[in-house]
N, C-alpha and C positions, 0 to 999 in steps of 0.2 A: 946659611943655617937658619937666620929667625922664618926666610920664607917656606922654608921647610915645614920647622915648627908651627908654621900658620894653615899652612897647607894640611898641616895633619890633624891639626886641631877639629878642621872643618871637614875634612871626612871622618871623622871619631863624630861629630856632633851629627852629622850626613846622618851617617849609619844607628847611630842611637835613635835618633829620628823614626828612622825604617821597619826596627825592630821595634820600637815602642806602637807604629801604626799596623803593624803585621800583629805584636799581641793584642791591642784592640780587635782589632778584625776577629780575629779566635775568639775572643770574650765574647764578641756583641754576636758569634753565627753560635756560640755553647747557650747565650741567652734567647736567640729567635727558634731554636732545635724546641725550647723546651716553655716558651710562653708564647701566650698568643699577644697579637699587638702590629703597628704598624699601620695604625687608622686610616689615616691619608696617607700612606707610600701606597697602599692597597689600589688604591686608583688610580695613582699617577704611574705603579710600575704596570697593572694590567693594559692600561691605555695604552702605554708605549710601546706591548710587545704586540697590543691590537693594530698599530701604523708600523711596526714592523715587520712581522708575520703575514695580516690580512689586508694591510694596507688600506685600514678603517678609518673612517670618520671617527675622531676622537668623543667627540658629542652626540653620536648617536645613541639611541636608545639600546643597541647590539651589545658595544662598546661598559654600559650603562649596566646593562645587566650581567656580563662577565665580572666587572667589579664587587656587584652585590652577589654575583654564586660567590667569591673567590674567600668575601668576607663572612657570609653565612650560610654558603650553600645552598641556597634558593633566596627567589627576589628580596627586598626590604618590604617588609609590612609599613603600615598605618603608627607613625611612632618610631620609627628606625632610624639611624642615621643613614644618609641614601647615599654617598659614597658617589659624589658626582663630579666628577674633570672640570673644575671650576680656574683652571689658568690658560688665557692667550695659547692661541695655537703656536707661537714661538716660544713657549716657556718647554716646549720639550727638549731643546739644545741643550735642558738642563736633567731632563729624566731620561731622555733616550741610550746613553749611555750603559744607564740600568737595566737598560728593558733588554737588551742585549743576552743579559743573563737569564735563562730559561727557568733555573730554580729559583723561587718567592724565596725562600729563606738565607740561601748565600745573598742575593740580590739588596735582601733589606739589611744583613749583616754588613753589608759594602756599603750603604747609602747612610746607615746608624754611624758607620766611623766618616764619611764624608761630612755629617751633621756634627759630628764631635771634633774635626780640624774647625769646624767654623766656631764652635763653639770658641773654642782657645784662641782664635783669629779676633771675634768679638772681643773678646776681654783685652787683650794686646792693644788694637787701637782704640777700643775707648779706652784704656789708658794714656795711650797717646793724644786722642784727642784732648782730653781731659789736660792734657799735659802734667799729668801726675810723676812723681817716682819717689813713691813714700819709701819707709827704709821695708828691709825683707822682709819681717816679719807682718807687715801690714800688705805688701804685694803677694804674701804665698796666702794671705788672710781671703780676701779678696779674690783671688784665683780658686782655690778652694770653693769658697762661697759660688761664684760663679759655674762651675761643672758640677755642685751639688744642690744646687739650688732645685726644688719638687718644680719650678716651672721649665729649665734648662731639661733633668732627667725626664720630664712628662713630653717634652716637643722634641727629643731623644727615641725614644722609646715607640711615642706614635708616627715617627718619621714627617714632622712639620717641616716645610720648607722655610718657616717665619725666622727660622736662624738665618735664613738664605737671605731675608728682606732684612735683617737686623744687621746683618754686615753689611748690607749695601747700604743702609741707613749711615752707618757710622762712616764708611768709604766717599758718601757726599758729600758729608759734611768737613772730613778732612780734605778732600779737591777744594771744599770752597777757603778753607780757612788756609791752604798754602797756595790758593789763588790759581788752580788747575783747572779752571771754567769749561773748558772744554769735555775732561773726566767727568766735569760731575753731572754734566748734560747727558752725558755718555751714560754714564751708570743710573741717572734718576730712569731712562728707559725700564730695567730691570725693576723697579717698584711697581710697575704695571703688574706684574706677576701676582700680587695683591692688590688688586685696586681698591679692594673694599677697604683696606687698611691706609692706604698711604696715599688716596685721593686727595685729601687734606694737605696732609704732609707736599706734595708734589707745589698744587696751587703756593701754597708759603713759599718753598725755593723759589718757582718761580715770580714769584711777586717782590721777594726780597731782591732775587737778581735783577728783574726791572729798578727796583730803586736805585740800585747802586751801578746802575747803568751797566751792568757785565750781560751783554747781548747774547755771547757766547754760550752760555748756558743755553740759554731757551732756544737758541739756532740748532746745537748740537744734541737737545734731548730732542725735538721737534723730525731732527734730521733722523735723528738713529732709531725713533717710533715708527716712521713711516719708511725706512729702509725694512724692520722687521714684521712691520704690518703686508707692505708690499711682498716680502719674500713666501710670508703666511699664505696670501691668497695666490701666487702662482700654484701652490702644494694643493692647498684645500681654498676651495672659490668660495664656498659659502661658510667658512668656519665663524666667521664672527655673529653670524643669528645664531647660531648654536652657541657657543658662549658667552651670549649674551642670556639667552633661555637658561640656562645650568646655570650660572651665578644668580640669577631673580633667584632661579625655584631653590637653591640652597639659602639664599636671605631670606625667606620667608616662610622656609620648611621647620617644623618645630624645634629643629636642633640646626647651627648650634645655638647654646643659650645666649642670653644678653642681663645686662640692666633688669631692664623692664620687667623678663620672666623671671626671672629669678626673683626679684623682689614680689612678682603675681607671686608665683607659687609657698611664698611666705606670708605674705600679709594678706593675699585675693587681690578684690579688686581693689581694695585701700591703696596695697604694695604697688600695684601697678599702674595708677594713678602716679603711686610716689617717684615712681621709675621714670614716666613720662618727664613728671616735674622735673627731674634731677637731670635728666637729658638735656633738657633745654636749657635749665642754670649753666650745664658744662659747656651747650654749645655759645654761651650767651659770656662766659668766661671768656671762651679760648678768644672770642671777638674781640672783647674787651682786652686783653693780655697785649694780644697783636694792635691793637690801635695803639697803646704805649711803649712797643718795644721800637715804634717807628725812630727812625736819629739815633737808634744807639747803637751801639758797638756789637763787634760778631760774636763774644761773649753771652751779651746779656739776647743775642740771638739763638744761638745753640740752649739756653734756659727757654728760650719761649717754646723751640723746637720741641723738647723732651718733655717740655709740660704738658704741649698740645698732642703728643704721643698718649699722654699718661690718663689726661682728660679724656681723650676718645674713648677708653674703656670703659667711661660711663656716660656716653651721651646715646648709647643703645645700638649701637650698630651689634653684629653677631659678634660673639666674643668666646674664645676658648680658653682652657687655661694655660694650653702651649701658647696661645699668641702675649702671653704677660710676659715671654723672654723680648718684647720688643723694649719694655721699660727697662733694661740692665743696663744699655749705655748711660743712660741719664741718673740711674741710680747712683752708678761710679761717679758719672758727674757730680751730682749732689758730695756725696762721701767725702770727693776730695776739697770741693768747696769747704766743708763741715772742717776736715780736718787741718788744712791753711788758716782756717779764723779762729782754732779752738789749738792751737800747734799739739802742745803734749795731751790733753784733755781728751785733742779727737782722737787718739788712736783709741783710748776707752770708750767713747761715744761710739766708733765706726764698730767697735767689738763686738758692743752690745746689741746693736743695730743690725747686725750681720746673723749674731746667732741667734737674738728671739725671734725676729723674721724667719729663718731657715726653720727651726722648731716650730712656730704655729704650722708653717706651711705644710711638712710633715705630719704632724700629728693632725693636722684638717686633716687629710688626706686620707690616714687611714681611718677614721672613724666615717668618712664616707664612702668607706669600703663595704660598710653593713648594706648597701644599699641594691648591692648588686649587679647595677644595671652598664651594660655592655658597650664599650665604645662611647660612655659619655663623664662628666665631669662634677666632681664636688661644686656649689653652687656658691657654697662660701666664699672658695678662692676666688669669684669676680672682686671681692670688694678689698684681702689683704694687701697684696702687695701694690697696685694704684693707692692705697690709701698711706703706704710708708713712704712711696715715692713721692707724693702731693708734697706729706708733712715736709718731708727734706728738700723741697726745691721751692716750698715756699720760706721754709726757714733759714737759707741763706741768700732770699732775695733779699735784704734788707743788707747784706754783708756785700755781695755783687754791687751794688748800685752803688759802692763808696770805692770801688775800683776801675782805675780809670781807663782799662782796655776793654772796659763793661758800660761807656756810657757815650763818647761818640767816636766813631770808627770809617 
């Protein structure tokens, strides 16, 4: 009888499940019928049905300009976002699925609820990482905050794959800390997808796994890079001068913004001076951080992790405002830290913390809707949310350091 009741339990939850991702799906194809958007799917799904259909070089200039009819109907001007196939020739085992689908609009309705399970996936293990399980009111807090969040609906919306990199981020870090060396070699592969983001981030795993002698790691991300590299070049022989060329000329093409422009385009040359400057404080930080997290525990590692995440956003590399959903593990991080030192206090702390964050970010957002300008981004939002994340992970470094699975490990 109870394996019944358990049995049924589990398709009752099955089925809620189905129908809950079947009404997404309806929501997100009644919202793409009727707005435009889909920045980056624009590329990665034209590309996909171009190695399906024509059996194109994904990097070609052919390739290149389908994309920009597809987003504007004729080439990208001088000033445009140029909408360039900027991931690993194996990063399609993760678009080509989509490309399958002939119609743009059912296609990005499909991949907007695929980004919205990750979403929810995100939040789930960085709780778990975090080892949190504050009471309900504080996990529907927090959930909520998370799928409403203006950087969550903005990398939503323009179909970022950086929820894709955010869950693998957090899927690392949980291999390392339940001691699955092998997964997380396995999975740091899929960060390649972003190099330009998680260059950084890779080197530290693997530098931390050399110290701590778990070889395993760097054997098995080493192994599973040059199985998907080799598989690349039997398909496509020269795909890597080609994406090598398309990620330069997207880093250096005027969009997207950074640090640096953004602060030019406020102060001039002052600002952009000041942007340089602040770059290299942050690169010169995260240095510093990692010389001292040396000896200590995998705690006060996963805070170096999320900081060096957070810092990157202003040491000037490209920056969007979909890619600030990379900071939401480390936010929770922080939250829960806050809320364990502060017990009753933090659930007021994290309240407050959750909804003026979520309100500036919103209300930035539509006032730099007067702006008009297509496919690109409030310039504000580079500096709120990296800057709530900093405050909260430096203000419970002081709380971490007196905790003893935070100091040697």
């Amino acid at each position: 009888m109870i394996k019944k009741i358990v049995k049924f339990k589990q398709l009752f939850i099955g089925l809620l499940l189905l129908l809950i991702c079947v009404g997404l799906f309806f929501v997100n194809l009644l919202y793409t019928k009727n707005y435009a958007g889909g920045k980056y799917f624009i590329s990665e799904w034209t590309v996909s049905r171009a190695v399906i259909v024509s059996h194109e070089n994904p990097y070609s200039d052919t390739a290149l300009f389908k994309s920009q009819q597809n987003a504007y109907g004729r080439p990208a001007m001088a000033g445009e976002y140029g909408f360039r196939f900027t991931y690993p020739y194996f990063s399609l085992l993760l678009f080509l699925p989509f490309g399958f689908i002939s119609n743009f609009v059912i296609a990005r309705a499909a991949w907007m609820l695929f980004l919205e399970i990750m979403v929810v996936l995100v939040y789930l293990l960085s709780m778990n990482l975090a080892d949190w399980k504050p009471k309900i009111r504080i996990s529907i807090l927090i959930f909520i905050f998370t799928i409403t969040f203006y950087h969550t609906i903005r990398a939503i919306v323009d179909g970022n794959s950086i929820i894709f990199i955010a869950l693998m981020i957090v899927l690392i870090l949980i291999s390392l800390r339940n001691q699955n060396y092998p997964m997380a070699g396995i999975l740091m592969a899929g960060n390649i997808f972003e190099i330009q983001y998680t260059l950084l981030l890779i080197i530290i795993v693997l530098f931390f796994a050399l110290g701590k002698k778990k070889y395993q790691v760097i054997t098995y991300f080493i192994g599973t890079l040059m199985m998907l590299i080799g598989f690349s070049l039997l398909i496509q022989p020269d795909w890597l001068g080609g994406y090598f060329r398309q990620l330069l000329l997207s880093i250096t093409d005027i969009f997207p913004q950074n640090i640096v422009k953004s602060m030019g385009s406020i102060w001039g040359t002052s600002g952009t001076r000041l942007g340089i400057t602040l770059g290299i404080l942050v690169l010169l930080l995260i240095a510093f951080e990692g010389l001292r997290s040396q000896n200590k525990g995998f705690g006060y590692f996963l805070w170096y992790v999320f900081l060096t995440i957070t810092f990157l956003q202003w040491s000037g590399l490209p920056a969007v405002a979909d890619n600030y959903f990379l900071l939401v593990p480390g936010f929770i991080y922080g939250l829960k830290l806050l809320s364990e030192r502060w017990k009753n206090k933090g659930e007021f702390i994290i309240f407050l913390i959750t909804l003026t964050l979520s309100f500036i970010a919103w209300i930035l957002f539509f006032i730099a809707q007067e702006s008009g300008l297509e496919y690109q981004e409030p310039i504000t939002l580079h500096f709120l949310f990296p800057f709530y994340v900093l405050v909260i992970l430096y203000w419970v470094k002081w709380w971490i350091l007196r905790k003893k699975e935070f100091i040697i490990g």
